[in-house]
Wavefront OBJ file of the C-alpha trace (Angstrom):
o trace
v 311.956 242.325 20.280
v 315.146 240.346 19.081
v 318.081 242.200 18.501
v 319.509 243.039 15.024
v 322.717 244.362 13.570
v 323.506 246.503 10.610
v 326.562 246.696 8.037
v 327.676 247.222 4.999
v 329.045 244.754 2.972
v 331.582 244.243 0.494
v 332.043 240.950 -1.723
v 334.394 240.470 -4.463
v 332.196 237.283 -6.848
v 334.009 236.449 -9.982
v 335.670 239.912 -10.050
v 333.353 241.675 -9.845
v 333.070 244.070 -6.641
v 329.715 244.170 -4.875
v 328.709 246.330 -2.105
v 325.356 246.190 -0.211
v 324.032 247.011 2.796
v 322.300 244.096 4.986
v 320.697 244.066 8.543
v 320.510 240.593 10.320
v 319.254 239.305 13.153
v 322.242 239.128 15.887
v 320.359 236.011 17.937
v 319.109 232.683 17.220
v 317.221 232.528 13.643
v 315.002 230.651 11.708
v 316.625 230.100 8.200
v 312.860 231.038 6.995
v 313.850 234.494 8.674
v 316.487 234.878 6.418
v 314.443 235.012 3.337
v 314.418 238.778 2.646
v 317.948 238.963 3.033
v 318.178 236.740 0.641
v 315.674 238.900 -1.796
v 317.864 241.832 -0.981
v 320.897 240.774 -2.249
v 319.648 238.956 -5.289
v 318.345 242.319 -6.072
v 321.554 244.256 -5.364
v 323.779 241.484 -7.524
v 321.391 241.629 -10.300
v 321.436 245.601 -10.227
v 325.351 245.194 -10.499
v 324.774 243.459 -13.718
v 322.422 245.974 -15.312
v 324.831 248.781 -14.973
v 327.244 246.314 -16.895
v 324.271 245.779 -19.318
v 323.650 249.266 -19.931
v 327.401 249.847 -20.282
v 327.017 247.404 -23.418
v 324.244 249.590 -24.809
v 321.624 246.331 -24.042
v 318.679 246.409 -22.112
v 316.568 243.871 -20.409
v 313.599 243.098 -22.645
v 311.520 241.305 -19.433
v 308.056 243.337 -18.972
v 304.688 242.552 -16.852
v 302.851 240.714 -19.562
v 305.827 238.915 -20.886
v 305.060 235.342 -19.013
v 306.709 232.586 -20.813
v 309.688 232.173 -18.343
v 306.848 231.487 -16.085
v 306.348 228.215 -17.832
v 309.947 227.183 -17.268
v 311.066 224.371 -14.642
v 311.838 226.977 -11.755
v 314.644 225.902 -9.119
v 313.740 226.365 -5.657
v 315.869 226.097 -1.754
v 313.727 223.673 0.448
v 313.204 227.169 2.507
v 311.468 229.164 -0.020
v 309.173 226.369 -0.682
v 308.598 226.551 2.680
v 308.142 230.273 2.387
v 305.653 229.645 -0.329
v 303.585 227.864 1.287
v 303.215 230.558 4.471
v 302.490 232.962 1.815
v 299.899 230.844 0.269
v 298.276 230.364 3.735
v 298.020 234.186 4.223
v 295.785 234.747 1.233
v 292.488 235.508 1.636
v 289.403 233.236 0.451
v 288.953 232.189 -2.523
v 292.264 232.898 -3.632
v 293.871 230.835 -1.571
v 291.665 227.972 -2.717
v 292.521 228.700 -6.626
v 296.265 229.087 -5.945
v 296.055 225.390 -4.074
v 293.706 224.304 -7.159
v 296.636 225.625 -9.329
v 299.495 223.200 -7.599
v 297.307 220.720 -7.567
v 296.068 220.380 -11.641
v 299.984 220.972 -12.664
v 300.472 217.229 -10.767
v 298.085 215.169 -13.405
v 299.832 217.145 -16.035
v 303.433 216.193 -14.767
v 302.628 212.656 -14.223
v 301.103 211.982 -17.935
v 303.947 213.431 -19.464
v 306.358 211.068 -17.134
v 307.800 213.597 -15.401
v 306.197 214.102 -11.836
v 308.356 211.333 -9.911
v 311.505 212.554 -11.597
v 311.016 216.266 -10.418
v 309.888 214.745 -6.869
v 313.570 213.130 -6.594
v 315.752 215.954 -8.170
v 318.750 214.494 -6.760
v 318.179 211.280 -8.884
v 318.867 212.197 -12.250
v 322.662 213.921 -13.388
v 323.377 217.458 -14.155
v 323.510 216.301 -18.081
v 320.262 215.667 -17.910
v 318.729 218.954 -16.052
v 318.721 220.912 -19.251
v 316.833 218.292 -21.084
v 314.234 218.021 -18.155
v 314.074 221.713 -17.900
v 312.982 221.766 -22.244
v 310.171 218.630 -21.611
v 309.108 220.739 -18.677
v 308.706 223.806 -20.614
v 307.075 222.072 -23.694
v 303.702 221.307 -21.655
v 303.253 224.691 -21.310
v 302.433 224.395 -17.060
v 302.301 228.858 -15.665
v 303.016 229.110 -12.217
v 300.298 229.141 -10.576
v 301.000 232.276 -9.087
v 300.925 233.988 -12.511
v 297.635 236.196 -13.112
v 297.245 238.164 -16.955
v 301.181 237.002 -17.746
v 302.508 238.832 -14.845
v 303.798 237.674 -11.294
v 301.181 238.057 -8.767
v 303.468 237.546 -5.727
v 306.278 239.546 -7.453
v 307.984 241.400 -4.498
v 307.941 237.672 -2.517
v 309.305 236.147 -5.814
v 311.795 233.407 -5.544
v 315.237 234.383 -6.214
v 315.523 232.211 -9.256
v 312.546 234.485 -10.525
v 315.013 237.442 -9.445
v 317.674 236.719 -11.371
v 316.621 235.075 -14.631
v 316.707 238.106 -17.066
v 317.495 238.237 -20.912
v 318.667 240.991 -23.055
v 317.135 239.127 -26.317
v 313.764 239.738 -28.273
v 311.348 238.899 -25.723
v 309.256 236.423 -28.726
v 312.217 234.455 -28.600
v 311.625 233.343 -24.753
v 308.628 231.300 -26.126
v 310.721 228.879 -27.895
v 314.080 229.230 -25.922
v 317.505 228.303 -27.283
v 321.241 228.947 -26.226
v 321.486 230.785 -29.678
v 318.184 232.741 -29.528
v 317.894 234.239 -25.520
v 320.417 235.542 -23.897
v 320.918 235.974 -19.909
v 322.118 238.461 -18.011
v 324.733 236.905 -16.602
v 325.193 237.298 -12.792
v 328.851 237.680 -10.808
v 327.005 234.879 -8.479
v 323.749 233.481 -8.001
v 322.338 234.018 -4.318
v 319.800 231.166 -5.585
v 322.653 228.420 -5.908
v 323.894 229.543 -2.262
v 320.795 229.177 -0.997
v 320.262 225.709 -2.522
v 323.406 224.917 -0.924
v 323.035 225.933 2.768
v 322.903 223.606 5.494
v 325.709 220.725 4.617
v 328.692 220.277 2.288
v 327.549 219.984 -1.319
v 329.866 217.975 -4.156
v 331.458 220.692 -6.741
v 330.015 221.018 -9.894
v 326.574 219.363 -8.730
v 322.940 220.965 -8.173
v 321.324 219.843 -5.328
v 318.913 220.709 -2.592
v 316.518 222.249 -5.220
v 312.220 221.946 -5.091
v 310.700 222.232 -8.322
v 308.750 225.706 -7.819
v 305.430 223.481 -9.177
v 305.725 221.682 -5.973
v 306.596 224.348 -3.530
v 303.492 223.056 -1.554
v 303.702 219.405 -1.771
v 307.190 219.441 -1.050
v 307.086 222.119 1.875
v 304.669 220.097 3.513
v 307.743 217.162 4.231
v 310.753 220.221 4.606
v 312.558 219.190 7.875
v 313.072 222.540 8.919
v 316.843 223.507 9.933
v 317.851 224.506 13.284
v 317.711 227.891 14.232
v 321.384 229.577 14.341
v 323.337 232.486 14.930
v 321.799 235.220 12.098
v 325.699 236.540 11.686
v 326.459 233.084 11.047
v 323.785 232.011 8.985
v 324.754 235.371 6.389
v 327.934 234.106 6.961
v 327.395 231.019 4.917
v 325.638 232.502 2.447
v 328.666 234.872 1.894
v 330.800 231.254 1.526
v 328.498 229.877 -1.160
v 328.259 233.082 -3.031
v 332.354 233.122 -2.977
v 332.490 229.359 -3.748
v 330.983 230.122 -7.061
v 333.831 231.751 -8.382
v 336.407 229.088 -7.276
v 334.446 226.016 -9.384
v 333.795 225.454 -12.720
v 329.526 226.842 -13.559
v 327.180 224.091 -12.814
v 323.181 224.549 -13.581
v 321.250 224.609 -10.578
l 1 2 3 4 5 6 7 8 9 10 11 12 13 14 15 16 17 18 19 20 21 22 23 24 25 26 27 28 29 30 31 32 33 34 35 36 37 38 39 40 41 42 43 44 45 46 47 48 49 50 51 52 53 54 55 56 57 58 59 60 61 62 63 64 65 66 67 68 69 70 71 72 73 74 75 76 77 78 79 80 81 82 83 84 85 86 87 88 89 90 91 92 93 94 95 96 97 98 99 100 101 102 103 104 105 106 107 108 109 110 111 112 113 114 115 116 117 118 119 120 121 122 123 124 125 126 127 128 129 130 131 132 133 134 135 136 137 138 139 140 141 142 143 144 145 146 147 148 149 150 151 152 153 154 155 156 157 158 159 160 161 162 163 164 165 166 167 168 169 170 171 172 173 174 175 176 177 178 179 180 181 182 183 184 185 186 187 188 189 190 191 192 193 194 195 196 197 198 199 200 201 202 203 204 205 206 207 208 209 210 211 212 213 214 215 216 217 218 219 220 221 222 223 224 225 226 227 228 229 230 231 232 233 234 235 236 237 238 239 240 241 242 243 244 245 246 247 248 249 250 251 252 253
């Protein structure tokens, strides 16, 4: 049984103090392993900004049955896609078939609306042009294919960017999204951007190292999986990333 350590942590991101408790393997580990640390802290940044929420006398308007963020142009780290796909392999007959079925009819779809070889080379197009990709994306109207009766059927394994996207507007709004109309929670720091940006130096100011969530399982299938490392210094980098965030100006991810 390997070896694991326990602490509590305490992170100051944009100001704003957060405190969480994490347990991490001390010897060599998969980055894969790391995954529900990364859910864990997601969850405890995001709780941070619900008490600031509630402060405000908002609430989150997000319910099970409200799907139409799962129609948006999800960002994912090549290791959740990776993560994905184990999770897809795990599920019984014939669900696993339909979820596969699922990734596969989104890719017809992509390509007739010219937009399947642009999401398979993310790194090609410029940050300007994310937010216009992300509205075409939306406007074919593509669910996850993990979503089941508008609601997230692989919701405690979600992907962080799932974790973190909340709004405090009318939910109809979400159906036809605009900068005026829906309004984010914002975050003190989004463990999905650190994520993104583990494994080698990454520009300022630029999104990279993301897998459209649509093709988690094409794209998990080429994922050159990273060396194992140190799990202190693997939560160590994440801690970097997370801290970079409040040294640079926002960028989309």
């Amino acid at each position: 049984m390997s070896e694991s350590a326990t602490a509590t942590i305490e992170l100051s991101l944009s100001g704003v103090p957060v405190r969480a408790e994490i347990t991490v393997p001390t010897g060599p580990t998969r980055p894969l392993c790391m995954i529900p640390i990364f859910h864990a802290l997601a969850d405890t940044i995001v709780d941070v900004a619900l008490k600031s929420v509630e402060q405000q006398g908002l609430q989150v308007s997000c319910r099970e049955g409200c799907g139409a963020c799962c129609r948006q142009l999800v960002p994912i780290a090549p290791v959740e896609a990776v993560h994905l796909r184990e999770l897809i392999n795990e599920l019984p007959e014939p669900r696993r078939s339909t979820i596969r079925a699922r990734f596969a009819a989104a890719r017809p779809a992509l390509q007739q609306a010219g937009l399947l070889e642009k999401l398979r080379n993310p790194e090609g197009f410029s940050d300007d042009e994310l937010r216009p990709m992300g509205l075409e994306y939306f406007r074919q109207g593509i669910p996850c294919p993990f979503l089941e009766r508008e609601a997230c059927s692989i919701y405690a394994d979600r992907p962080v960017a799932c974790r973190e996207y909340l709004v405090t507007s009318p939910a109809e709004h979400c159906a036809a999204p605009t900068p005026e109309t829906v309004h984010c929670v914002r975050l003190a720091a989004k463990v999905s951007t650190a994520v993104a940006r583990m494994g080698r130096p990454v520009p300022k100011g630029r999104f990279i190292r993301w897998v459209p969530l649509i093709l988690a399982e094409e794209r998990a299938g080429t994922h050159q999986e990273e060396p194992s490392r140190p799990g202190p210094e693997l939560l160590q980098e994440l801690f970097d990333r997370l801290l970079d965030q409040g040294r640079e100006p926002k960028a989309p991810i």
